[in-house]
Residue frames as a rotation matrix with the C-alpha (Angstrom) as fourth column:
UNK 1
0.160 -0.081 0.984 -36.65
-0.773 0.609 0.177 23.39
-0.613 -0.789 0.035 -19.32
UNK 2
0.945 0.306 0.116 -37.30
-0.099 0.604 -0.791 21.22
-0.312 0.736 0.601 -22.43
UNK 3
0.650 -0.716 0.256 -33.39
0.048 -0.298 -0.953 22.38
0.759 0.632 -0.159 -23.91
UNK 4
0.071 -0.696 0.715 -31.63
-0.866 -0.399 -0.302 23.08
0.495 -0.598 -0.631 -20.63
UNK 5
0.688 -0.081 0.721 -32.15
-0.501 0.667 0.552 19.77
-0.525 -0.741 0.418 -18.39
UNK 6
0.918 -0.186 0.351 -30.79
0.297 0.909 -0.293 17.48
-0.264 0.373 0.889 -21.22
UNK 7
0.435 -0.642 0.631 -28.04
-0.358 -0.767 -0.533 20.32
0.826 0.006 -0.563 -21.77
UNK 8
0.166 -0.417 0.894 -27.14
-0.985 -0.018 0.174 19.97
-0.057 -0.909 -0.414 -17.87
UNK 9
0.765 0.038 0.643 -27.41
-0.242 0.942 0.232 16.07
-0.597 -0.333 0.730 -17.87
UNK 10
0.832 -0.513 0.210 -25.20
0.343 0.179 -0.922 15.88
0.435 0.840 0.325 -20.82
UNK 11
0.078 -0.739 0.669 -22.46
-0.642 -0.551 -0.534 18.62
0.763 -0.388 -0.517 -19.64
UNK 12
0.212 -0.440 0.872 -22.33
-0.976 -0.131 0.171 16.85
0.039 -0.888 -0.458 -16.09
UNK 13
0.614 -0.219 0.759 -22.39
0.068 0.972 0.225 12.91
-0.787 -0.086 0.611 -16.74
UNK 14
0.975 0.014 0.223 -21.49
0.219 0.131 -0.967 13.16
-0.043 0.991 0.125 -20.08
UNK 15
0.631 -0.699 0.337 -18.45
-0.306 -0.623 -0.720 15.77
0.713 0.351 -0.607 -20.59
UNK 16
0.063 -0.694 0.718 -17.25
-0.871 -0.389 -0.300 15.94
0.487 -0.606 -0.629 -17.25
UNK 17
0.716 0.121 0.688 -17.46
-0.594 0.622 0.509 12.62
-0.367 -0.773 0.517 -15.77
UNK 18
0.349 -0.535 0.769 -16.20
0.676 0.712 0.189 10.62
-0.649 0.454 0.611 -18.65
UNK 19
0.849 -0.327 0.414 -14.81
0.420 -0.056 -0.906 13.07
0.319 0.944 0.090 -20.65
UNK 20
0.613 -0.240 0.753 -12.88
-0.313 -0.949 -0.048 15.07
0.726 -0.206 -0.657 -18.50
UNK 21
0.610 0.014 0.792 -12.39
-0.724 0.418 0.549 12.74
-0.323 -0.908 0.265 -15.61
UNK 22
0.804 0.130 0.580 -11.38
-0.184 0.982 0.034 9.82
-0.565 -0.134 0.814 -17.50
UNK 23
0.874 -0.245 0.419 -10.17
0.427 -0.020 -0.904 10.98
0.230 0.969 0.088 -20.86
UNK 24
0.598 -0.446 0.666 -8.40
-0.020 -0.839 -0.544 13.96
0.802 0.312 -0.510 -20.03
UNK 25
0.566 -0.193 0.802 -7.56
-0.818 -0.007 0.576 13.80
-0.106 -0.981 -0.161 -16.17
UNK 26
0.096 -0.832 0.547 -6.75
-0.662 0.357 0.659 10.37
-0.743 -0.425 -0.516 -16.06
UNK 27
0.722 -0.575 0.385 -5.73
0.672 0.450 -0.588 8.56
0.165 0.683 0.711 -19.92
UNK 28
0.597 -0.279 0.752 -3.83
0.217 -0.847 -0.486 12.26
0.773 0.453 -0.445 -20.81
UNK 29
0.459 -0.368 0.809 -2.53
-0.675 -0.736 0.048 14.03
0.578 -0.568 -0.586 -17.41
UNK 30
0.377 -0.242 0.894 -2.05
-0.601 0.671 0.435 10.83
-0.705 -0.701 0.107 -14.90
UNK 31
0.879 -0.076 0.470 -1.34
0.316 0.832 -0.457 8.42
-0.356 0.550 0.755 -17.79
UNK 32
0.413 -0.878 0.241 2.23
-0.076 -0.298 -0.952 10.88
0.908 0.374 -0.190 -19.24
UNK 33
0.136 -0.707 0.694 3.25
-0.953 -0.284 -0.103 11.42
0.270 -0.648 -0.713 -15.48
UNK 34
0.411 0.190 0.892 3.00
-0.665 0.731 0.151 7.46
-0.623 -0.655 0.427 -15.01
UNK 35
0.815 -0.413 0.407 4.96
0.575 0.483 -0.660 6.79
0.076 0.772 0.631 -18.40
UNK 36
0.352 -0.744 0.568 7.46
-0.424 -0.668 -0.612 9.45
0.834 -0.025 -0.551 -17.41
UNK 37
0.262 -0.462 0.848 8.06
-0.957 -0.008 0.291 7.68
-0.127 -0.887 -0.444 -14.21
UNK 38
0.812 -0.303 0.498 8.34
0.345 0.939 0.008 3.85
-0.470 0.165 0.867 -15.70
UNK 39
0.826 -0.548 0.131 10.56
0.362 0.336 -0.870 5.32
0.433 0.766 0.476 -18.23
UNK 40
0.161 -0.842 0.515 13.17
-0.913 -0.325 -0.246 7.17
0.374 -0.431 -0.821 -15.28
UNK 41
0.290 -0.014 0.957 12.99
-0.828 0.497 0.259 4.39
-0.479 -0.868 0.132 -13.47
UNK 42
0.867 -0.202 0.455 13.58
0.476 0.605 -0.639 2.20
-0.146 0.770 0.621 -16.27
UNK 43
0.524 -0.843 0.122 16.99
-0.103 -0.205 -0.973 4.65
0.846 0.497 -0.194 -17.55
UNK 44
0.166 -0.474 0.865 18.00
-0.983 -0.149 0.107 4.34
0.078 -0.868 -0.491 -13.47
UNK 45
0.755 0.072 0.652 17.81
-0.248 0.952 0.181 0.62
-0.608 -0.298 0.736 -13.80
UNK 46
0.847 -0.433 0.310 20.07
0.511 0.500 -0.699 0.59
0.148 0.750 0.644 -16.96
UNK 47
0.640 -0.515 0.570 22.80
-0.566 -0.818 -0.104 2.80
0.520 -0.256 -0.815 -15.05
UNK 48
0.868 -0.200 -0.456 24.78
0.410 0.805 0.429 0.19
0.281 -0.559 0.780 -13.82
UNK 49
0.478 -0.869 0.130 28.27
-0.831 -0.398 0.389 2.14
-0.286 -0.294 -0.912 -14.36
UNK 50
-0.001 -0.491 0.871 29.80
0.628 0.678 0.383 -1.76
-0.778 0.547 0.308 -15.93
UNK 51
-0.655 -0.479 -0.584 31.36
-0.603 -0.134 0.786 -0.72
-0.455 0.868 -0.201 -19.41
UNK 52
-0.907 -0.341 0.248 30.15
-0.188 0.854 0.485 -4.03
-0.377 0.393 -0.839 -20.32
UNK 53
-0.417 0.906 0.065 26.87
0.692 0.363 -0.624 -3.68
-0.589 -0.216 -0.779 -19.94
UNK 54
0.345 0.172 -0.922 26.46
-0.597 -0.718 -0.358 -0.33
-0.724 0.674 -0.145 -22.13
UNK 55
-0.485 -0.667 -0.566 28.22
-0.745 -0.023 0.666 -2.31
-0.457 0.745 -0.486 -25.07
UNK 56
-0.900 0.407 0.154 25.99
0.398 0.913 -0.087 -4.52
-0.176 -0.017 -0.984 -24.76
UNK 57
0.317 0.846 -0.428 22.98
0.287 -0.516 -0.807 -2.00
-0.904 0.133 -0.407 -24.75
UNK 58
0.113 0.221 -0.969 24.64
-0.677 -0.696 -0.238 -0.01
-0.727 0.683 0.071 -27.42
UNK 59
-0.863 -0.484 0.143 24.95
-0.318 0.742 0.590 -3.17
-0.392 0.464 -0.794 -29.47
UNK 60
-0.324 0.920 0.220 21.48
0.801 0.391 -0.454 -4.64
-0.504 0.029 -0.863 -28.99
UNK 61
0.126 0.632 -0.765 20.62
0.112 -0.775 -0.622 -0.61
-0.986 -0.007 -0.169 -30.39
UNK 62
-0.661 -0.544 -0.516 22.53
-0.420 -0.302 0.856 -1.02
-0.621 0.783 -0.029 -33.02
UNK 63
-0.719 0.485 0.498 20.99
0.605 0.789 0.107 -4.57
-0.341 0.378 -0.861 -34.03
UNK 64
0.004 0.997 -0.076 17.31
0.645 -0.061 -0.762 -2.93
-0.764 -0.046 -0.643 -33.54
UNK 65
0.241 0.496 -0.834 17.97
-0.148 -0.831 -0.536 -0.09
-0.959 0.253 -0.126 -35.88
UNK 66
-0.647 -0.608 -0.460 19.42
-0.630 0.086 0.772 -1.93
-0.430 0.789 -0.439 -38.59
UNK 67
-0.680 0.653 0.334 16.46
0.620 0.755 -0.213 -4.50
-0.391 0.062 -0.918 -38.34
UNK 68
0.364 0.520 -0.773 14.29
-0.047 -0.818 -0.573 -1.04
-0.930 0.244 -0.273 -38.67
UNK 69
-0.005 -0.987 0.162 16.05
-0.231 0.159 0.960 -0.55
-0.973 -0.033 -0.228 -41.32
UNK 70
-0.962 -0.231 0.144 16.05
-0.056 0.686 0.726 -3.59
-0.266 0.690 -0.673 -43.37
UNK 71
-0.315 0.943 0.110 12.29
0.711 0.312 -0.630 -3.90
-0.629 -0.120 -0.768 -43.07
C-alpha cells in the first residue's frame, strides 16, 4: 500500500492527465492537425489564379531568401 497508492496517484493525475491529455493528445496530436489546417487554408487563400499575384509571392520569396542569406 505504502509503494502502490503513490504509484496509482502519480500514473493517473500525473502521466495521464497532464501528460498524456495535454502534452501528447492535445500540444502533439490536436496541435499538427490544427497547423495542418491553418497552413491549407492559408495555400487556398494564396490561390488566386492572377499571374500577378504569384510574381509577386515569388518575388517577396526571393527577397526573404536572399535576406536568409545575407545574415
Amino acid at each position: 500500500m505504502v509503494i502502490v497508492r503513490p504509484v496509482m496517484w502519480l500514473s493517473r493525475e500525473v502521466l495521464r492527465k497532464i501528460v498524456d491529455q495535454r502534452i501528447v493528445d492535445g500540444l502533439l496530436v490536436n496541435g499538427t492537425a490544427k497547423a495542418a489546417r491553418a497552413a491549407g487554408w492559408l495555400g487556398s487563400r494564396l490561390q488566386t489564379g492572377e499571374v500577378g499575384a504569384y510574381v509577386v509571392l515569388f518575388v517577396l520569396g526571393v527577397w526573404a531568401v536572399i535576406v536568409a542569406a545575407v545574415r
